[in-house]
C-alpha positions in Angstrom: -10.4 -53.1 -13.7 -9.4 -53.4 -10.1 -12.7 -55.7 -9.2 -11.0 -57.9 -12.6 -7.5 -58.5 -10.4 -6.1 -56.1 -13.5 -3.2 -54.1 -11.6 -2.5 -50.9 -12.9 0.5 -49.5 -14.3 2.1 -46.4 -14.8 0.5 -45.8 -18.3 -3.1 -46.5 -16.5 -2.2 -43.8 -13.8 -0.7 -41.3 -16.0 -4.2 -41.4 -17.7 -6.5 -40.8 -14.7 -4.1 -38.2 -13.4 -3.9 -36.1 -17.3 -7.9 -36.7 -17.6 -8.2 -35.3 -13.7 -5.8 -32.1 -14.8 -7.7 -31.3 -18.2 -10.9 -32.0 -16.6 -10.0 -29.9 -14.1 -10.0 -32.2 -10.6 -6.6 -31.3 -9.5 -7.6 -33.3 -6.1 -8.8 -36.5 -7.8 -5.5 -35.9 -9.5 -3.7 -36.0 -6.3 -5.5 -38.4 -5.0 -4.4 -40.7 -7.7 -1.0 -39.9 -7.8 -0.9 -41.0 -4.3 -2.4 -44.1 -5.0 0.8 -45.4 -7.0 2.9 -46.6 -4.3 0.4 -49.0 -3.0 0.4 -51.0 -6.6 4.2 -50.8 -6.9 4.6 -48.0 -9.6 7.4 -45.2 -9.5 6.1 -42.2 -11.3 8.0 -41.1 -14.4 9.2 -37.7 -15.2 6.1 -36.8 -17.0 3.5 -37.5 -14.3 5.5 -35.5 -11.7 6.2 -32.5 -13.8 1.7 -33.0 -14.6 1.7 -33.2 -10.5 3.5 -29.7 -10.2 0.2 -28.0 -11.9 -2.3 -30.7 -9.9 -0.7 -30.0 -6.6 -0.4 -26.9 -7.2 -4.6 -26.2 -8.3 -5.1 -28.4 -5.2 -3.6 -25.8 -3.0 -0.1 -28.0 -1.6 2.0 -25.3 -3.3 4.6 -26.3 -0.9 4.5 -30.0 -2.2 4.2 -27.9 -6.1 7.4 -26.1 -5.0 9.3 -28.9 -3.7 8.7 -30.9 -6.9 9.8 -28.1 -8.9 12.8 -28.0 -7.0 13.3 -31.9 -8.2 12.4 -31.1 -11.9 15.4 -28.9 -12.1 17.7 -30.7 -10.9 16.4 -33.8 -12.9 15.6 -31.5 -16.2 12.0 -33.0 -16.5 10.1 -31.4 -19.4 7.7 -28.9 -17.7 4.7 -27.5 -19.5 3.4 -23.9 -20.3 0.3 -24.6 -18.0 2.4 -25.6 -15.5 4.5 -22.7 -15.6 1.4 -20.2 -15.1 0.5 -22.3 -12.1 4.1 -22.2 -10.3 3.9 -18.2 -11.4 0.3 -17.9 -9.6 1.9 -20.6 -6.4 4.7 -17.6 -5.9 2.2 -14.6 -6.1 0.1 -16.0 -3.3 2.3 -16.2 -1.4 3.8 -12.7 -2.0 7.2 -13.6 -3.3 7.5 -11.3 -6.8 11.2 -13.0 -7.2 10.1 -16.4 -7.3 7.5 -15.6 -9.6 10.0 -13.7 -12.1 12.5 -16.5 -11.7 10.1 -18.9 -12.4 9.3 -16.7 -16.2 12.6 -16.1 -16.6 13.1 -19.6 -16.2 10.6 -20.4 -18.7 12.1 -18.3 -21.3 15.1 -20.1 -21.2 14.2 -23.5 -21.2 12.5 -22.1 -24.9 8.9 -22.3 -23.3 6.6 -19.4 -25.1 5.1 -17.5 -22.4 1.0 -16.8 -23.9 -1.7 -14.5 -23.0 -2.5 -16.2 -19.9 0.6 -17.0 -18.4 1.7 -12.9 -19.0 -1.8 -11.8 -17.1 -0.6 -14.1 -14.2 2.6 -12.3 -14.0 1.2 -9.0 -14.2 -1.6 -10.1 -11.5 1.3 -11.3 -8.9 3.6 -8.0 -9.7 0.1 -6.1 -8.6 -0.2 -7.8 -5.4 3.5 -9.0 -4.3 4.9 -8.0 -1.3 7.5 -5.2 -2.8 10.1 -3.8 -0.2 9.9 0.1 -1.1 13.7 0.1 -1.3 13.1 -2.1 -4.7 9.8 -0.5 -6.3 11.5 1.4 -8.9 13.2 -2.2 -10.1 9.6 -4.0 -9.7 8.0 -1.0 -11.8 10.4 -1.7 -14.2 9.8 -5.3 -14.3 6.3 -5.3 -15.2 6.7 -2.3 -18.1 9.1 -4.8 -19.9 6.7 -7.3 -19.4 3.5 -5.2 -20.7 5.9 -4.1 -23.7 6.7 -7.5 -24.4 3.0 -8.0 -24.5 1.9 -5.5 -26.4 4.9 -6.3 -29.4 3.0 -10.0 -29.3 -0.3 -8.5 -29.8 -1.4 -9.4 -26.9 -4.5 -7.7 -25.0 -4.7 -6.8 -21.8 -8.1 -7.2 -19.8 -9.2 -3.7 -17.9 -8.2 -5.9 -14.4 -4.8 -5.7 -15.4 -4.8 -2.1 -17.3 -5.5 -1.3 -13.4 -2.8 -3.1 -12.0 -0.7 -2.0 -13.9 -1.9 1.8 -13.5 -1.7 1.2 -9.9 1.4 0.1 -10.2 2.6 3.0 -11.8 1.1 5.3 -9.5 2.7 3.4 -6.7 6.4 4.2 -7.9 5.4 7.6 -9.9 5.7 6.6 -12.8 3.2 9.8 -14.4 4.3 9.4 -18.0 3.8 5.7 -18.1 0.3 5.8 -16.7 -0.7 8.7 -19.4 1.1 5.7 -22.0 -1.1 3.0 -20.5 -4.1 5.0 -20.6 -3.6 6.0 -23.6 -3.6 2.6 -24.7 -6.7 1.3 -22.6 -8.6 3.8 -24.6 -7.9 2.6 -27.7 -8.2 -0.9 -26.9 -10.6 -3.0 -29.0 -11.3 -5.1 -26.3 -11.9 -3.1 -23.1 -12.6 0.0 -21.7 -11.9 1.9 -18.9 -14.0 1.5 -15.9 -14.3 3.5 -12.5 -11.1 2.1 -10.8 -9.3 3.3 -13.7 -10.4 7.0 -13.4 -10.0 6.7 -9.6 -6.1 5.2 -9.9 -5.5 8.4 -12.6 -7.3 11.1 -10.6 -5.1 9.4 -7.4 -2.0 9.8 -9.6 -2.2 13.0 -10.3 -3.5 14.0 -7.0 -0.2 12.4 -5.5 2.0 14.5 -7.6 0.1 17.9 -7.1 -1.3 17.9 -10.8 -4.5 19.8 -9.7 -5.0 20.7 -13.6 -4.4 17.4 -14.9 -6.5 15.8 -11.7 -9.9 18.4 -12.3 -9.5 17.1 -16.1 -9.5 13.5 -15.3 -12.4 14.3 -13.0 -14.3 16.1 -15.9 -13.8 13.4 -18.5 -15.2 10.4 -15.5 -18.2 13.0 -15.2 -18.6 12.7 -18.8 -19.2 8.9 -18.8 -21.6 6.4 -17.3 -19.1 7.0 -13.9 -19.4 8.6 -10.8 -17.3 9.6 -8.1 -16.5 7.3 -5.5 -15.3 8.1 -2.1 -11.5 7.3 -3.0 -12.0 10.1 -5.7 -13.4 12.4 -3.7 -10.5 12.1 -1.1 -8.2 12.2 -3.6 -9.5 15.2 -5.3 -9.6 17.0 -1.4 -5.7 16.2 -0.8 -4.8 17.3 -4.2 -6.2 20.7 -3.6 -5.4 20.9 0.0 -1.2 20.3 -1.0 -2.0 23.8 -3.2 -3.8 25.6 -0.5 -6.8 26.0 -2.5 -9.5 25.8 0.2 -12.2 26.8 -1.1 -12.3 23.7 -3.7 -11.6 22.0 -0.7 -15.1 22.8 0.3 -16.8 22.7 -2.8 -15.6 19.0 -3.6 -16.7 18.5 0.4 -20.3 19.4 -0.8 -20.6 16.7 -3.0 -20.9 14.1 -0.9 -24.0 14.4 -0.4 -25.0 14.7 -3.3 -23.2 12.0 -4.6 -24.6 9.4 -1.4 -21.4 8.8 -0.1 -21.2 8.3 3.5 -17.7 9.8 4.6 -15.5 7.1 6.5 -12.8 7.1 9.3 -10.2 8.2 6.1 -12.2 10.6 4.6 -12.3 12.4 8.0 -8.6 11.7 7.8 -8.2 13.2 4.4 -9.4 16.4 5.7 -7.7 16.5 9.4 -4.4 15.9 7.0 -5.6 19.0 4.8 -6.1 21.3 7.5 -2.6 20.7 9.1 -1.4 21.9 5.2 -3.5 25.2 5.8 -2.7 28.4 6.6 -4.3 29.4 10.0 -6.4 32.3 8.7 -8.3 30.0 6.4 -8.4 26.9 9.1 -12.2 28.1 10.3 -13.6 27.1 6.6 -12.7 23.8 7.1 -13.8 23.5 11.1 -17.7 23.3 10.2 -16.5 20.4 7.3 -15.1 18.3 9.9 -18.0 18.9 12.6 -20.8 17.4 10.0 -19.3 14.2 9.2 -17.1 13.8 12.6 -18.4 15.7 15.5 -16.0 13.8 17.9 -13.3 15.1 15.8 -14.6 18.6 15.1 -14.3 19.5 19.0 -10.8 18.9 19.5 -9.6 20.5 16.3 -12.2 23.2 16.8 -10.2 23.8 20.4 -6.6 23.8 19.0 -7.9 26.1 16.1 -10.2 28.5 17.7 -6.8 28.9 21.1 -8.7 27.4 23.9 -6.0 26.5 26.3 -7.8 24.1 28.5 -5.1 21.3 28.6 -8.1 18.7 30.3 -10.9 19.4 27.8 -8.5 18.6 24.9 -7.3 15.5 26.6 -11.3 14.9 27.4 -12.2 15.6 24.0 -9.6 13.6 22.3 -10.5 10.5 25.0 -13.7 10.4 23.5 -12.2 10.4 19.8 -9.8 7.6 20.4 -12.8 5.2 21.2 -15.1 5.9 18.3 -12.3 5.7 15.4 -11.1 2.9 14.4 -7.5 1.3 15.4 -5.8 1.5 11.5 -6.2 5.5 11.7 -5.1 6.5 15.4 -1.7 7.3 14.7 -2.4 9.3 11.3 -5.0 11.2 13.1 -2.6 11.5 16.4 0.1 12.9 14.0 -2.1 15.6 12.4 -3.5 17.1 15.3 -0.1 17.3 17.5 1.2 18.7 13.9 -1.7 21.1 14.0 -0.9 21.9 17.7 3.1 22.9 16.5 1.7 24.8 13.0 -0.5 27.0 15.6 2.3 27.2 18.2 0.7 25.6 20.8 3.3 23.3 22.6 1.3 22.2 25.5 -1.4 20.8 23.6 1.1 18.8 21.6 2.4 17.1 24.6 -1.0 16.4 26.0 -1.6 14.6 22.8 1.7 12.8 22.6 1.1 11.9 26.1 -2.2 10.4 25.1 -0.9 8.6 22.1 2.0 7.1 24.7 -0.7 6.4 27.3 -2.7 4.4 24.7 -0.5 2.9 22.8 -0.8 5.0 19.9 2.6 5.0 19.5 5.0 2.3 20.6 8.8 1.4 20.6 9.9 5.0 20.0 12.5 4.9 22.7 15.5 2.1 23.3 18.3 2.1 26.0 21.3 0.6 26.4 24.3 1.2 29.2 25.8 4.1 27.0 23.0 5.2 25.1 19.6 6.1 24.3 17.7 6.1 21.1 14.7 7.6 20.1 13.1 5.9 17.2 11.0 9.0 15.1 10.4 7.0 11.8 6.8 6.5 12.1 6.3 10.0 13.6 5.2 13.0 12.1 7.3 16.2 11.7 5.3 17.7 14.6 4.7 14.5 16.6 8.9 14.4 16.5 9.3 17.5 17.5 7.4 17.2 20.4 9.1 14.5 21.3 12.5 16.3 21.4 10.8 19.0 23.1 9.9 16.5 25.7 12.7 14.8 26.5 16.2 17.0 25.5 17.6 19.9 27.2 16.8 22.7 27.1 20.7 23.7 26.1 20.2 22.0 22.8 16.8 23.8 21.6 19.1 27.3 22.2 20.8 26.6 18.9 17.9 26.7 16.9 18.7 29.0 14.0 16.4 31.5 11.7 14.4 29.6 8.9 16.8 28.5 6.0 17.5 25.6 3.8 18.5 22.5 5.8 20.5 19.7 5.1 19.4 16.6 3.2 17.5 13.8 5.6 16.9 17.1 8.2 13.4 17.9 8.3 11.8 22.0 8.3 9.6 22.9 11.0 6.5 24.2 9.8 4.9 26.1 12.5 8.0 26.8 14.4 10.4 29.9 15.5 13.2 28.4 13.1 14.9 25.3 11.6 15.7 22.5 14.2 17.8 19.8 11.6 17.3 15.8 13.0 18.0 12.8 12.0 14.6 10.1 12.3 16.9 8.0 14.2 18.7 10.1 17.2 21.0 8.5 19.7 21.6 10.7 22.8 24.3 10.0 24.9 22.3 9.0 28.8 24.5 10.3 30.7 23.0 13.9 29.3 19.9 13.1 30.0 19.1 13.3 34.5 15.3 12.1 34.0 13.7 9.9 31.1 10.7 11.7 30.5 9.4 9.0 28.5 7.2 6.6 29.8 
């Protein structure tokens, strides 16, 4: 056509640019729409709202956005395809709103959402970027949207059972996840597979169901399933919140059995348990650590077993800071100066804190300004606080602790300790009380 001196026109280029998108060649679909300036043609409102989707395949979801933008103010006629892709722009990108703006949006303009465009929304609500101040909102979102699905007769793949299950699990919702499931399981279409016992077994685990946990468990056995490592660790902190050690162990054993090479959180799973144990029982769970960890079963085996050598715990933990990896310092820092307070042993807790100051285990805990000074405990354990306000407040204000009793809401109990100290996560101390900042 072009080698014949026959310009194009917009008809020609609304063509190539519909046969690109159907045909799946969002780029050659770009790459064509581009091309329209240079033979004089202004695309219609049609061939941008067919551009949103292209751009929008192609990767430019900024360009997708920004004509989106345009095509409501100018009320173009946008597609249900299009529509899914705008949903699927916002959910990489992490924005939930967008993405339920965009459906509501959809709804109102008298577009049908269909099978597809539902499974994209539920697929962004699983992996947005939810402020935790919001979840229960965002939890509630995506059951009106399942609902709305399942009144359609529409089917869920087992992906999105999970999502949706994780979901769940990540808000507490228990009695919608036992709905769901129920559901999966009688689906005609799917099945559920191992991430779907693991999210149920790590529901109930969560919420201290031990009952409802061993019975998930069982009935995973039962199929072509086994265990992973997440269920494992699950199963571990759902009996360690109960105190029921010796289950503790005997889940511990399977491991082995089951070829699962214990990782960085596993050994974390079980330095969390033993924090949650009473002391007499703490010896059953020393040898546990040792076989998988053995840079991690010498310092607990210290604090547990009352050595009092200050230097070989900070030795000892030296040589555990450099073989763990970065994303589980501060959990395992936090257990074991919790472990030090639970076993009343105050110097090793400052050793440790000091460590975790040192190495910048923790960070920005502490600002000043001329009048005040703030400590900043939010990211702290109950123990690793404490010792932090043993460290650095006077002595005066550590008299006043009284006998154990019920403290007030957003004050926290001191396991481990003579009494009740009640603190907010954010203290401001007035400087002028304080002669020396003990804090680095």
């Amino acid at each position: 056509m072009l080698e014949r001196r026959v310009k194009p026109d917009n008809v020609t280029f609304s063509t190539i640019i519909s046969c690109a998108r159907v045909s799946y060649l969002p780029l050659n679909a770009v790459e064509w729409f581009e091309k329209m300036p240079k033979f004089g043609c202004e695309p219609d409102a049609m061939t941008y709202s067919t551009m949103i989707d292209a751009y929008g395949r192609a990767g430019n979801g900024d360009m997708a956005l920004s004509l989106y933008d345009r095509a409501r103010i100018e009320e173009w006629c946008i597609d249900l395809v299009t529509f899914s892709t705008l949903i699927k722009i916002y959910g990489v990108s992490g924005n939930f709103d967008g993405a339920l703006n965009v459906y509501e949006e959809m709804k109102a303009l008298g577009v049908k959402p269909n099978l597809v465009t539902y499974n994209t929304l539920l697929d962004v609500m699983g992996r947005a970027k939810r402020p935790w101040q919001a979840k229960a909102r965002y939890g509630e979102d995506a059951m009106n949207v399942y609902k709305e699905m399942k009144e359609k007769g529409l089917e869920l793949n087992v992906v999105l059972y999970n999502t949706l299950l994780a979901m769940c699990a990540d808000i507490g919702y228990i009695d919608e996840v036992v709905q769901i499931f129920k559901e999966l399981k009688k689906s005609e279409t799917c099945k559920p597979d191992a991430w779907t016992f693991s999210s149920l077994i790590t529901i109930y685990s969560c919420s201290g169901k031990v009952s409802e946990a061993e019975n998930m468990l069982n009935e995973m056995l039962e199929t072509v399933f086994e265990p992973n490592i997440y269920v494992l660790t699950s199963i571990i902190q759902c009996y360690g919140k109960v105190n029921q050690t010796d289950d503790v162990m005997r889940v511990f054993d399977r491991h082995q059995d089951l070829g699962i090479t214990p990782d960085d959180q596993f050994c974390g799973c079980l330095l969390n348990v033993m924090r949650q144990t009473p002391k007499e029982e703490l010896g059953k769970l020393i040898g546990c650590i040792e076989s998988v960890n053995p840079k991690l079963g010498s310092p607990v085996k210290h604090l547990v077993e009352e050595e009092s050598n200050n230097e070989v715990l900070r030795k000892e933990a030296g040589l555990l800071f450099d073989v763990i990896s970065k994303d589980v310092r501060k959990a395992y820092w936090n257990c074991l100066i919790d472990l030090c307070v639970n076993l009343d042993f105050f110097e090793g807790a400052c050793v440790l804190l000091d460590m975790g100051l040192t190495l910048e285990i923790y960070t920005a805990i502490q600002s000043k300004s001329p009048t005040h000074w703030s400590l900043h405990l939010k990211n702290l354990s109950l123990g690793a606080a404490l010792t932090v306000l043993h460290k650095v407040l006077p002595t005066k204000m550590f008299q006043d602790v009284v006998p154990s009793q019920q403290v007030s809401r957003g004050s926290h109990k001191v396991v481990g300790y003579t009494g009740c100290f009640a603190f907010q996560k954010k203290l401001v101390v007035d400087a002028k009380m304080i002669e020396k900042e003990l804090l680095p």
